[in-house]
C-alpha positions in Angstrom: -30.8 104.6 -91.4 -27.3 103.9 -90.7 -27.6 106.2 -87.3 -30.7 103.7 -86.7 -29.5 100.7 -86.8 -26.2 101.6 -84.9 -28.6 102.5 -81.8 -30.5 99.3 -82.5 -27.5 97.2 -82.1 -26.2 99.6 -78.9 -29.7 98.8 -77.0 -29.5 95.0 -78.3 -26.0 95.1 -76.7 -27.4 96.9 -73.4 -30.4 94.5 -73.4 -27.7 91.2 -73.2 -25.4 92.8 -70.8 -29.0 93.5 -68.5 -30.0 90.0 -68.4 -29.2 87.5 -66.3 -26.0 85.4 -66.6 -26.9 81.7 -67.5 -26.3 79.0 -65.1 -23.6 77.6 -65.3 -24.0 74.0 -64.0 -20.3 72.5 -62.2 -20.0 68.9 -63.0 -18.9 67.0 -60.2 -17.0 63.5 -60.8 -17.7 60.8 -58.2 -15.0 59.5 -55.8 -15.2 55.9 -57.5 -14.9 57.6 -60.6 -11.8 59.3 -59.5 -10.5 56.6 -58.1 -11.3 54.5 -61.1 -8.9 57.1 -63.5 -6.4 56.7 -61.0 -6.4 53.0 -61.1 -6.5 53.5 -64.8 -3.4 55.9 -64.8 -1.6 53.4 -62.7 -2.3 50.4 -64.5 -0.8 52.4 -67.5 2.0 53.1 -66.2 3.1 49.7 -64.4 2.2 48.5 -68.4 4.6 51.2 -69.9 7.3 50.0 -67.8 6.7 46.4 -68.2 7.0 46.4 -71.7 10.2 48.8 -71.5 11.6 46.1 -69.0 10.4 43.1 -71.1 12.5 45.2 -74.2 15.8 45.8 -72.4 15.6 42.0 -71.6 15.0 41.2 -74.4 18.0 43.3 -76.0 20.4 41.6 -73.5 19.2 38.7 -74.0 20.1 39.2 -78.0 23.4 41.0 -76.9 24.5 37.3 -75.0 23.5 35.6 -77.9 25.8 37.4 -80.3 28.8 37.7 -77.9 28.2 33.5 -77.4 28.3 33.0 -81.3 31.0 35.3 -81.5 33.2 36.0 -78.0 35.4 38.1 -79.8 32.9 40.6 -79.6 33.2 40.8 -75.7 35.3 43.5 -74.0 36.9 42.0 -71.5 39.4 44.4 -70.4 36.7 46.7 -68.9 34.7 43.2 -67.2 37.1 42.5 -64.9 37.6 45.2 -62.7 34.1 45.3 -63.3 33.6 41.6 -61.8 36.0 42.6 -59.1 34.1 45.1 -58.0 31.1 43.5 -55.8 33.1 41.0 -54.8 34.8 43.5 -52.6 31.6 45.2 -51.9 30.2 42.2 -50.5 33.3 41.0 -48.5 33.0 44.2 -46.4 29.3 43.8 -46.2 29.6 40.0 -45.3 31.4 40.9 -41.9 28.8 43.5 -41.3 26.3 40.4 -41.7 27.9 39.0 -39.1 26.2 40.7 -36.2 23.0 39.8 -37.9 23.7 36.6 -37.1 24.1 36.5 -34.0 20.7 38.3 -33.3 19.2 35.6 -35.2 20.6 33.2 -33.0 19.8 34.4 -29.8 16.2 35.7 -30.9 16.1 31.7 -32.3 17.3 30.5 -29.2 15.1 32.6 -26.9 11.9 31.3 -28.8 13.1 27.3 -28.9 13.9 27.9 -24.8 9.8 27.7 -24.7 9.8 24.4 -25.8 13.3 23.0 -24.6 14.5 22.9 -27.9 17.6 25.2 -27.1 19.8 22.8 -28.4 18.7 23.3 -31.9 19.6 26.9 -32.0 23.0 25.9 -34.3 20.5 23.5 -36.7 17.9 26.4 -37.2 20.6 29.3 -37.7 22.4 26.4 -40.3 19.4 25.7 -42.2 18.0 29.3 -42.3 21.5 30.9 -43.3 22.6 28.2 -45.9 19.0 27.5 -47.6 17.4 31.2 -47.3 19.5 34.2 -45.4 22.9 33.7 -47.2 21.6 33.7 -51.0 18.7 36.2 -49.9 21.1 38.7 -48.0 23.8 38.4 -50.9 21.5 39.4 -53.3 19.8 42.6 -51.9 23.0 43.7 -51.0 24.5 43.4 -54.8 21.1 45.0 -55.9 21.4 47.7 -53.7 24.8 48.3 -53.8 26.2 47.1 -56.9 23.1 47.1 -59.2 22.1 51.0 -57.9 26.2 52.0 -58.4 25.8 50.6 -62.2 22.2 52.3 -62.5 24.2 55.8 -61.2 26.8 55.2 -63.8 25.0 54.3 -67.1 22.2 57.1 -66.3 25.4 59.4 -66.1 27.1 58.4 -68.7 23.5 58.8 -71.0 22.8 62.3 -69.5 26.4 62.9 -70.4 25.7 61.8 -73.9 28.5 59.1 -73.4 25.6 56.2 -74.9 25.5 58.3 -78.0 29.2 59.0 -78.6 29.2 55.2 -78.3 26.6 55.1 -80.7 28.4 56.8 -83.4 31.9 55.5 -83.3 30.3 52.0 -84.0 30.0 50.2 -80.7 26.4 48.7 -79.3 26.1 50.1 -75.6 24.7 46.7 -74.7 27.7 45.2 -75.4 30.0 47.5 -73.7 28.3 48.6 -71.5 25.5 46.3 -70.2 26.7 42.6 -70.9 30.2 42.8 -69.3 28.5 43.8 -66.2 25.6 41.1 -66.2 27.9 38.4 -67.1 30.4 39.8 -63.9 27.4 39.8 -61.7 26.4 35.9 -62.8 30.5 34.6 -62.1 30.5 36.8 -58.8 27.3 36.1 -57.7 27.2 32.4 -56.7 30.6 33.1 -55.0 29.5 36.1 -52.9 26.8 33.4 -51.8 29.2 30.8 -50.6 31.2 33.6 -49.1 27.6 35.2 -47.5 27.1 31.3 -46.0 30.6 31.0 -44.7 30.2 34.2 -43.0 27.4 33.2 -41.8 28.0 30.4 -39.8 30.6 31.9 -38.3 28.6 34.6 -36.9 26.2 32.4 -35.9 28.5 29.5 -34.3 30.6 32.8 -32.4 
């Protein structure tokens, strides 16, 4: 019986491997459905860091509140080289500006030569330097420049484990490390403007 029933189960087995394969049907997902999970994914995403943007605001925004109550708190022997910092930055940039003036005001002065408005070249390159080009230019170039160096040396300083050694001797990173550069870039900032606007006119006037 038992030599019976191991045949049996050997033809069973030879009968399966005989037979013919069953169809195997490939599921294909449509392009709008595609391009639905990839509007999907990206939606996520821009969500993730919106809320991780909203939460860093918010924890500065709790960090000035504590260091206003309490100013003590405040490290300001690290803010102000800190503060002096894009201030130089931008000086240099401003007289690099000032060629970009200058092609403003000829490009300006080329168009108003249609009309006979030549003579308004100085008004327009005023006006567009001192209400949008100054502040606008000033603050790409501290977002580029200053913001992206600060970026650099905070990311370093966490892949170095820096943050955490900050962490456990006591101190709040957002204080030492975050605040004294915000508060630097608000005093510096409207400066660099009026310094932007100065240059400027210059540019444009020469």
């Amino acid at each position: 019986m038992g030599g019976t029933a191991g045949g049996a189960e050997a033809l069973f087995q030879r009968v399966l491997e005989a037979g013919p394969e069953p169809e195997v049907k490939e599921y294909r997902r449509s392009l709008f459905v595609d391009w639905l999970a990839d509007v999907g994914a990206a939606t996520e995403a821009v969500g993730r860091q919106a809320l991780d943007l909203l939460a860093f605001f918010g924890s500065l925004v709790e960090t000035l509140l504590r260091i206003a109550v309490k100013p003590s708190r405040l490290r300001w022997v690290p803010s102000s080289p800190i503060s002096s910092a894009p201030a130089s930055t931008r000086c240099r940039s401003s007289h690099d500006l000032i060629p970009g003036r200058r092609v403003l005001a000829f490009q300006g002065a080329d168009q108003l030569r249609r009309f006979g408005a030549q003579v308004f070249t100085i008004n327009m390159v005023g006006i567009s330097v001192l209400r949008e080009m100054g502040i606008l230019l000033t603050a790409i170039v501290v977002a580029g420049r200053s913001g992206s160096a600060f970026t650099a040396e905070i990311g370093a300083m966490q892949v170095n484990e820096e943050v955490d050694a900050l962490r456990v001797t006591g101190l709040d990173p957002m204080e030492v490390l975050v605040a004294p550069r915000v508060i630097a870039l608000v005093i510096a900032l409207p400066l660099l403007a009026f310094f932007a606007d100065i240059m400027g006119l210059l540019g444009g006037g020469s």
